[in-house]
C-alpha positions in Angstrom: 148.1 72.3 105.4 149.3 71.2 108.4 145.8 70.8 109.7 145.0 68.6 106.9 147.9 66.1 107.2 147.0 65.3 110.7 143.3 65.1 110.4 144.4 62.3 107.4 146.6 61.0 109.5 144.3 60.6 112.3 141.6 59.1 110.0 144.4 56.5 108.8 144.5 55.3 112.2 140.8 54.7 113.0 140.2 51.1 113.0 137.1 51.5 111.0 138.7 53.7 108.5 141.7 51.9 108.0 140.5 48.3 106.6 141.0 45.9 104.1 138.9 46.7 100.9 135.8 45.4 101.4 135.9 44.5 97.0 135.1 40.9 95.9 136.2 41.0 92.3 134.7 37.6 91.6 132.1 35.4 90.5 131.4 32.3 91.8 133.0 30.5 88.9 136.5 29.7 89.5 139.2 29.9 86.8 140.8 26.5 84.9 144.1 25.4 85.9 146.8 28.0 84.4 144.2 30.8 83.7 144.9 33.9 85.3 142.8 37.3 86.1 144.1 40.3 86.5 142.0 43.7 87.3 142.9 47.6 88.1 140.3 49.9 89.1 139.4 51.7 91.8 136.5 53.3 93.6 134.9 55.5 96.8 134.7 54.6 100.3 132.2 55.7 102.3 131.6 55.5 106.1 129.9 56.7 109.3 129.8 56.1 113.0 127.7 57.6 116.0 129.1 58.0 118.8 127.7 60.3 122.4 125.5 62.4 119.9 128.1 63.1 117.1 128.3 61.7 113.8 132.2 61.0 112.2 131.3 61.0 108.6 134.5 59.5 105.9 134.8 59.9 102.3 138.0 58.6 100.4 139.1 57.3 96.9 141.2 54.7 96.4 142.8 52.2 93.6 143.3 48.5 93.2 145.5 45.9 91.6 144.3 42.0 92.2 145.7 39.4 90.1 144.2 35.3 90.5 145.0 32.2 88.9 143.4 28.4 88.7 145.8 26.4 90.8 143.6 23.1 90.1 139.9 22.0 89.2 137.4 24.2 90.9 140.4 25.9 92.9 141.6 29.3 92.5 143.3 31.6 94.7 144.5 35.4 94.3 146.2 38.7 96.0 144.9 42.3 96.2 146.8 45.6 97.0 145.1 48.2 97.4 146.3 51.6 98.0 147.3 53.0 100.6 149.1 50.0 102.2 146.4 47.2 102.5 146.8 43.5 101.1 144.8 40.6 101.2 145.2 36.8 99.9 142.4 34.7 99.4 141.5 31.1 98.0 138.3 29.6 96.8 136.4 26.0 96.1 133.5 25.7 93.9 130.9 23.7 95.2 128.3 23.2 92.8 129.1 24.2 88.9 125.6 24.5 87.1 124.8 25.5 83.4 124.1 28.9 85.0 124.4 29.1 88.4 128.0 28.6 90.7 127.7 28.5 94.4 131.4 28.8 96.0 132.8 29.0 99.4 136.4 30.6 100.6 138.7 32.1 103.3 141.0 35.2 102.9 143.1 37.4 105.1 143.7 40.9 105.4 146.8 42.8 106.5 147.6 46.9 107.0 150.0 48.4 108.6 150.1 52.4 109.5 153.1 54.4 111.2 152.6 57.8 112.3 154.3 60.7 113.9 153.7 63.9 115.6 155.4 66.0 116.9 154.9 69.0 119.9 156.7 70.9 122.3 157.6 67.7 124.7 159.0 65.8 121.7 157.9 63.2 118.8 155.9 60.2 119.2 155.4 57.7 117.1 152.1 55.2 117.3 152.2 52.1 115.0 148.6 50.6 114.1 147.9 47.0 113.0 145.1 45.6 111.4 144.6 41.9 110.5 141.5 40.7 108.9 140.1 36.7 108.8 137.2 36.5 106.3 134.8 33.5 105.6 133.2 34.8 102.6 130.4 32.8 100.2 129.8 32.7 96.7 127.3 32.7 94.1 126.7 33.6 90.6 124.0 33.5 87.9 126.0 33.9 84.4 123.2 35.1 81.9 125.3 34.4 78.6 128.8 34.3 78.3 129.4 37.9 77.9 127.6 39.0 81.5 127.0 37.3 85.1 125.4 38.9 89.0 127.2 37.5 91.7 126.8 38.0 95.3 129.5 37.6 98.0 128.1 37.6 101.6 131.3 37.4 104.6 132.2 37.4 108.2 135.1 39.2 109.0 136.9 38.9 112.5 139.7 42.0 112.4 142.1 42.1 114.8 143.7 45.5 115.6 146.3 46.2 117.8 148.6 49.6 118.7 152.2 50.3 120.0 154.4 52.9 120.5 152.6 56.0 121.9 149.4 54.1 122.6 149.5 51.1 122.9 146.4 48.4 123.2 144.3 46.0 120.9 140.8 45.1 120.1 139.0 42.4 118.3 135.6 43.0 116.4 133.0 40.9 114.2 131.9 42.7 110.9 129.2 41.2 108.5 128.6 42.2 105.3 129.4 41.8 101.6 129.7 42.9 97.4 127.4 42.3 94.7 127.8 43.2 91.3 128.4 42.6 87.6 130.1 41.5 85.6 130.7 42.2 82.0 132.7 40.6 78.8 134.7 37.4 79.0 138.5 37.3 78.3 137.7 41.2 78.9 135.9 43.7 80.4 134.7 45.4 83.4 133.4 44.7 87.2 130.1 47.1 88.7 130.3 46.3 92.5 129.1 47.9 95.5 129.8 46.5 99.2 128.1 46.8 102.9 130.1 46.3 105.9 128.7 46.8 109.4 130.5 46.3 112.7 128.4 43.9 115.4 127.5 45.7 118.6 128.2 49.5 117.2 126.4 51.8 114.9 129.7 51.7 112.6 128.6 50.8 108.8 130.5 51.4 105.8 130.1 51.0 101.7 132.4 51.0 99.3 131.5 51.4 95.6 134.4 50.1 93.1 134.9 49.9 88.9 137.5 47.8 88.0 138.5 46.3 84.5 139.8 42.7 83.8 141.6 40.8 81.6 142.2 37.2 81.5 145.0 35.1 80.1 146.6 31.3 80.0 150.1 32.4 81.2 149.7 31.2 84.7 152.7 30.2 86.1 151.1 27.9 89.7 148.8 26.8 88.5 151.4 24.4 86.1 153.6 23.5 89.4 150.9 21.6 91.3 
């Protein structure tokens, strides 16, 4: 057991394991001022990385809560938690609002934060990992009827990771990537996405598969102060 906890552990503090969800969660459409969307799901990370001849294969569930809201026309904005520990805030502008097809464009940030322990013969040390994420991402949608829409979300992500305690050190990287999916209903239903990440320079890539229901309402509470 004890074995198990510090391979986790250990796993938690890789920089490529422990990111920001990759999830988009999102059409290119943005909601009116006041409307809010909330979703809960969850999915499967998947990664691997070569490194001198050996490959580092991960496999992990996870859940998610995200909740956005119409601040103003063409403006939304929202917050994810995911578990274990990440967050990210985002905000989005809709460029071009067709019959069919949205095209939108955004910026979000991503923020984790992992403390760990161990502890040996010579005593216990403690190494604190943090990782900050700055993504550009772009949108864009096709909604067939009003009950289903495919949307695309290609980003650059510059991630930031830095260690104390024990070790100590930091590290910047470029990732490129993104989701596509579905989604399905209108004031209800579900999202079908799957997202590609790869790290520039390193044979690091990772997906991420996620199923995650919605709901929408009119109680938004910004969106009525601006």
């Amino acid at each position: 057991m004890r074995k198990l906890l510090w391979v986790a552990a250990a796993l938690a503090l890789s920089p490529q394991v422990a990111c920001v969800s990759m999830s988009s969660l999102q059409t290119a459409e943005t909601l009116e001022k006041g409307r809010t969307q909330s979703t809960f799901g969850g999915g499967y990370y998947s990664s691997e990385e070569t490194t001198n001849n050996s490959s580092l294969s991960t496999k992990l569930p996870y859940l998610e809560y995200s909740y956005r809201e119409g601040l103003a026309k063409d403006f939304d904005a929202g917050v994810k938690l995911t578990i274990i520990g990440s967050a990210a805030a985002d905000a989005k502008y809709r460029l071009y609002d067709g019959e069919a097809f949205d095209f939108s464009v955004g910026g979000a940030v991503g923020y984790m934060s992992l403390k760990t322990s161990s502890t040996t013969a010579a005593g216990t040390t403690d190494v604190e990992t943090t990782i900050i994420d700055f993504m550009v991402p772009v949108y864009a949608s096709y909604r067939f009827d009003k009950t289903w829409a495919a949307y695309l979300t290609p980003r650059y992500v510059l991630r930031m990771n830095s260690q104390s305690g024990a070790s100590s050190g930091s590290s910047t990287a470029s990732l490129f990537g993104g989701a596509g999916g579905l989604k399905i209903g209108n004031e209800w239903g579900a999202y079908l996405e799957a997202a590609y990440q790869k790290q520039a320079g390193s044979d690091f890539d990772l997906m991420q598969y996620n199923v995650s229901f919605f709901w929408e309402t009119d109680d938004g509470i910004l969106g009525k102060m601006f």
